[in-house]
N, C-alpha and C positions, 0 to 999 in steps of 0.2 A: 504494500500500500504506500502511496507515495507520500502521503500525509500524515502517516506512522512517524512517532515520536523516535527520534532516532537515540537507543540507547550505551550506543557503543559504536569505535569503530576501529577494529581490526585486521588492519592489513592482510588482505585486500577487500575485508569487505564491508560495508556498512549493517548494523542489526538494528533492527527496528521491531519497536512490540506494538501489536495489533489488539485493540478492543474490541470488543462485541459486535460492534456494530460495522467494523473494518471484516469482520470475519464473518457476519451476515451476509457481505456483499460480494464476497470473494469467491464465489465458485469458480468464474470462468478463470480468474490466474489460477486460481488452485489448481484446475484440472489440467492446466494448461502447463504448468511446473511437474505434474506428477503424469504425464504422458513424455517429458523430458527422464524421467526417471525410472527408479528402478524397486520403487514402493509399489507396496500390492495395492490391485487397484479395485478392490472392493473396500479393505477394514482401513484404509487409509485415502479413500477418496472422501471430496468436499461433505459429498452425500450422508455416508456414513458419519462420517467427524462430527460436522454441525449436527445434525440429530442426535448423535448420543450428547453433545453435549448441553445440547437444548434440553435434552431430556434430564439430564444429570446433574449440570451444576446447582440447582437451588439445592437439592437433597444432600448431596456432599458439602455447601455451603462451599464451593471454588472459585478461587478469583483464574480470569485466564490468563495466561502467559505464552501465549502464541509468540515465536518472535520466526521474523520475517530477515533474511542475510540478502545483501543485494550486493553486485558486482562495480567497481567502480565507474561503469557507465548506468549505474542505475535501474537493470535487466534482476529479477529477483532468482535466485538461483538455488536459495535452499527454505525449507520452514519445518523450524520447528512447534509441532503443534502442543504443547505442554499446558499445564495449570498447575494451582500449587493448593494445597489445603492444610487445613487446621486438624491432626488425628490425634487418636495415644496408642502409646506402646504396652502392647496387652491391658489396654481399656483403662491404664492408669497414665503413665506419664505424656504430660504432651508431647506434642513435635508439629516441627512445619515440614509437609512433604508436597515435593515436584513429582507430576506423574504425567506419562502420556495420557492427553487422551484417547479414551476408546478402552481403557480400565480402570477401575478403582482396585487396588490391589488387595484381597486377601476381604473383597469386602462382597458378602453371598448374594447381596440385593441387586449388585450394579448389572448389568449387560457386558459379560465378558466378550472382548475380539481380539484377534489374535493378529500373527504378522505385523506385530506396530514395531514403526519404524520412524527416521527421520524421513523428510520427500528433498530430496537435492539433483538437480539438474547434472546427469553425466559428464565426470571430467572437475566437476567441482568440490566432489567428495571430500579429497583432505583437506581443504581451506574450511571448507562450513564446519567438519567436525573440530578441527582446530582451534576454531573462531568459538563455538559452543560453550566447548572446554574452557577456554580463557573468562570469558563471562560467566560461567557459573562458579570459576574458582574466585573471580573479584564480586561476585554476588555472595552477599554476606545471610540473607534473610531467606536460610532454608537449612532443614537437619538434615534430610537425606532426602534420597532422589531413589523412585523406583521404574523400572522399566520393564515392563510385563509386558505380553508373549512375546520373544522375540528368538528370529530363526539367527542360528549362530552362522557369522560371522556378518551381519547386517548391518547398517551404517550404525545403527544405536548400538548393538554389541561391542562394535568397533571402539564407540565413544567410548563406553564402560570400561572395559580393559586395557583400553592402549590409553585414556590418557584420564580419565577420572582417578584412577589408582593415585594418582602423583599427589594429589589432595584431599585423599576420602579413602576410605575403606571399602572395599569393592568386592560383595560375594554374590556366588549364581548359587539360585536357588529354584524349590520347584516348579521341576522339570514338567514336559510333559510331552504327550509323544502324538504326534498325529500323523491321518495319514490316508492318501491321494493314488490315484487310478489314472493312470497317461490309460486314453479311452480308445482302441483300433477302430478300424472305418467302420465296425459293424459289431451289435450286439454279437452276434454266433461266437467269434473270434473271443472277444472278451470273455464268455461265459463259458468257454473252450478252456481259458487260462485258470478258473475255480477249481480249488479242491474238489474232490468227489460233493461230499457231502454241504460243501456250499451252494454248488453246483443244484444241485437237489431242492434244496429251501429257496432258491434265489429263481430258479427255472421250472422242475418238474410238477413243483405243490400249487402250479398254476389250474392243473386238474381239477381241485380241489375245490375251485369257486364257481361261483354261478353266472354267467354272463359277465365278467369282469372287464373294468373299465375304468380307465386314468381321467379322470376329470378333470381340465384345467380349470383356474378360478379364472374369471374375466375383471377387467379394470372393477365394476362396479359389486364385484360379488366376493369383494377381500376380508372385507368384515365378517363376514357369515363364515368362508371358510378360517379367519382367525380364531372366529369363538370357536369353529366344534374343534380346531387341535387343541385350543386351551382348556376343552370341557376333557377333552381326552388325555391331555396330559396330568391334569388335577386328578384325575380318577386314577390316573398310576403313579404320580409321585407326590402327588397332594397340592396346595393352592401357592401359588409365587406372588412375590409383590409385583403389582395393579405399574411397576416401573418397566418391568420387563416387558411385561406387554404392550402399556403403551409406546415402547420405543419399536419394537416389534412387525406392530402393522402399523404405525408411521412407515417406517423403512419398509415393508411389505407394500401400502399405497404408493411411494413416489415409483419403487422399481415395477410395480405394475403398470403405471402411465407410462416409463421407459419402454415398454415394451421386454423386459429383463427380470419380471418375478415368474418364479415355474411353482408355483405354490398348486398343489394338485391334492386329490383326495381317490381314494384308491376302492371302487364300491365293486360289490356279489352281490344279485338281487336286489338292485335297489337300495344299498344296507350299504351306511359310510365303512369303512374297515380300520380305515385311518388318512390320517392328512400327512404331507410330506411340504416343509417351506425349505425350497431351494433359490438360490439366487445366481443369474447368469452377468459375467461381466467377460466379454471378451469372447474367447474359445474356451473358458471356464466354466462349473458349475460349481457352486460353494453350499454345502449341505447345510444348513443351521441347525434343523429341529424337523422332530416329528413325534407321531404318540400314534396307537394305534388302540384298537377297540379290545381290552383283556377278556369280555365273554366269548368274542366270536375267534382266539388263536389258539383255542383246542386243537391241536393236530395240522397246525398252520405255525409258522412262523412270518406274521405278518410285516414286521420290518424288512427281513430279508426281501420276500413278497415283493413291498412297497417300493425296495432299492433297487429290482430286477426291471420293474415296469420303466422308473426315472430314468434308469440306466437306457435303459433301451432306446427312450427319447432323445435323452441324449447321443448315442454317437447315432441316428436317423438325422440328424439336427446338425452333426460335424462338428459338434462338439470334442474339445481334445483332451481334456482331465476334468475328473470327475474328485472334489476336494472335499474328504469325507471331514475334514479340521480333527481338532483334538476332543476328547471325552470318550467316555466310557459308556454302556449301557449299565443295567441296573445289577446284573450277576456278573458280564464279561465286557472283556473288552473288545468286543462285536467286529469295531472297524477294519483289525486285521486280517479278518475274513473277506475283504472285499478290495480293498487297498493295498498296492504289493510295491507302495513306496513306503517312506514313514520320513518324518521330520520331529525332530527335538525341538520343543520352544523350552525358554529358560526366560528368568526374570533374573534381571542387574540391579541388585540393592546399593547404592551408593551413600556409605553413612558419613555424613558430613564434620558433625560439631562432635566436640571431644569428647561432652558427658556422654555420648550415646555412643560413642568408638568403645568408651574406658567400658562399659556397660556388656555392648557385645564380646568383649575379649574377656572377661568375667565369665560371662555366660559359656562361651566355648570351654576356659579352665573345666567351670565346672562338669560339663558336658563329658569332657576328656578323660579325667576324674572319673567318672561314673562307670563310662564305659571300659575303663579297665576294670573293674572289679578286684577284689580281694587279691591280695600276692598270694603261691602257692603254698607260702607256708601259712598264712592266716585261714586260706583253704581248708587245709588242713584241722587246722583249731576247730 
């Protein structure tokens, strides 16, 4: 933004922080920088961004801290999309923490998304992260800094380990493992490539139903299919906060107008089975959610089911990966039944101020401590 309050400037670039209202208006540079790069372009486009944080900052109580790096002709070349909030540490001591947004760390209510990263325009990479770094070590007003999901070795990972260390305390933590389906020109091929018995749940249990049929939602019938996955999802893992969902089908309504929500519902006789909300950007498919009907998966494995039919749309469609992200189901970890990639995401804790360094090094002693247990003569006694 050209009218961003210029907060710094670091050879060679100038940084500018952006408010609300600079960031209201920012789609087209936004998209327009992140086609320049090399950020995922679903959980890090405008689209996403500004909704979650529409949806988020009053509840988290966040100020934002977007800042904006511009080259010395004035062409914007990186942004980083950050906020900063007021937390405690295990519910007791405060802290001020930096966080991307598109997460609230370690917080069950917020709308997790993964792949976050910095958006920097190719070739500009080490100046921005450079530039980052400097300004957040002369930024005095924050204890730590967290950077949740990020795939390793990503512009933000990069930040963390190569140059936050020099000033902060810097540990990865949970992990978590996700995981994607490069999609052949044709379902046969792909389902060629399943285990037997995936093979089976995903393909042959198609016998099994009555007239079946992939429903897509239409622009104007997104509401209806959001309530029955939420009626369906409540019913197997109980009721989420009223935050999730409104951010949800927000994001379900704009990428419907896009023409890029595959939000489907999967019926036998008439009879919903289950709802599937996927989202298309590119030659991508990005799976979010889905819930399926518990009385009618007697002798069915209905998510299977559900992921055989989407699949199929997709590579009809020319679709080229199918991104199951990260999570688990309710017994197993499902996804590596169907995904024969996998990606690590890790979160960068960066603890800034001393009481909270002297705090976690305490904490590990005692950790260390514990985990040895008894010497073997004390064993003994």
């Amino acid at each position: 933004m050209a009218n961003a309050p210029v907060v710094s400037v670091i050879d060679p670039l100038e940084i500018r922080r952006w408010d609300e209202p600079q960031f209201a208006q920012a789609r087209e540079l936004w998209q327009g920088l992140l086609q320049r790069s090399d950020a995922d372009p679903l959980f890090m486009s405008w689209d996403w961004q500004w909704r979650w944080w529409a949806h988020h900052a009053q509840y988290l109580r966040a100020t934002l801290l977007i800042l904006g790096f511009y080259s010395s002709d004035g062409d914007l070349v990186g942004i980083a999309p950050l906020y900063v909030r007021n937390t405690f540490l295990a519910g007791k001591l405060p802290l001020r923490r930096i966080e991307l947004i598109g997460q609230a760390w370690r917080d069950p209510h917020a709308v997790f998304s993964e792949y976050l990263d910095l958006i920097v325009a190719r070739g500009h990479e080490e100046a921005v992260i450079r530039s980052l770094a400097q300004w957040l070590e002369g930024e005095r007003d924050w204890d730590d800094l967290a950077l949740p999901y990020l795939k390793a070795g990503s512009l933000a990972h990069q930040l963390a380990r190569e140059h936050l260390a020099s000033f902060s305390h810097v540990r990865e933590v949970d992990p978590v493992v996700g995981y994607s389906a490069p999609l052949p020109e044709s379902f046969d091929l792909y389902s060629r490539g399943l285990a037997s018995g995936v093979r089976r749940k995903v393909l042959h249990q198609r016998r099994k139903l009555h007239n079946p049929m992939l429903v897509s939602a239409e622009a104007g019938e997104v509401g209806g299919f959001m309530e029955a996955l939420r009626a369906l999802e409540s019913r197997r893992w109980g009721p989420k906060q009223d935050l999730l969902y409104g951010f949800n089908e927000d994001v379900a309504r704009f990428y419907a107008s896009a023409g890029s929500l595959r939000l489907t519902r999967l019926v036998s006789a008439e009879r919903t089975l289950s709802v599937m909300y996927v989202i298309r950007v590119g030659s991508t498919e990005y799976y979010l959610q889905s819930a399926f009907e518990p009385e009618a998966s007697k002798g069915m494995t209905l998510g299977y089911l559900h992921f055989g039919y989407q699949i199929e749309a997709a590579c009809a469609a020319g679709v080229k990966r199918f991104d199951f992200l990260a999570g688990t189901g309710r017994q197993r970890d499902y996804k590596c039944d169907l995904g024969s990639e996998t990606v690590t995401l890790v979160c960068c804790h960066a603890i800034r101020s001393s009481w909270l360094r002297a705090l976690y090094r305490l904490r590990r002693l005692v950790s260390g401590w514990r985990s040895r247990g008894p010497r073997h003569s004390e064993a003994r006694e």
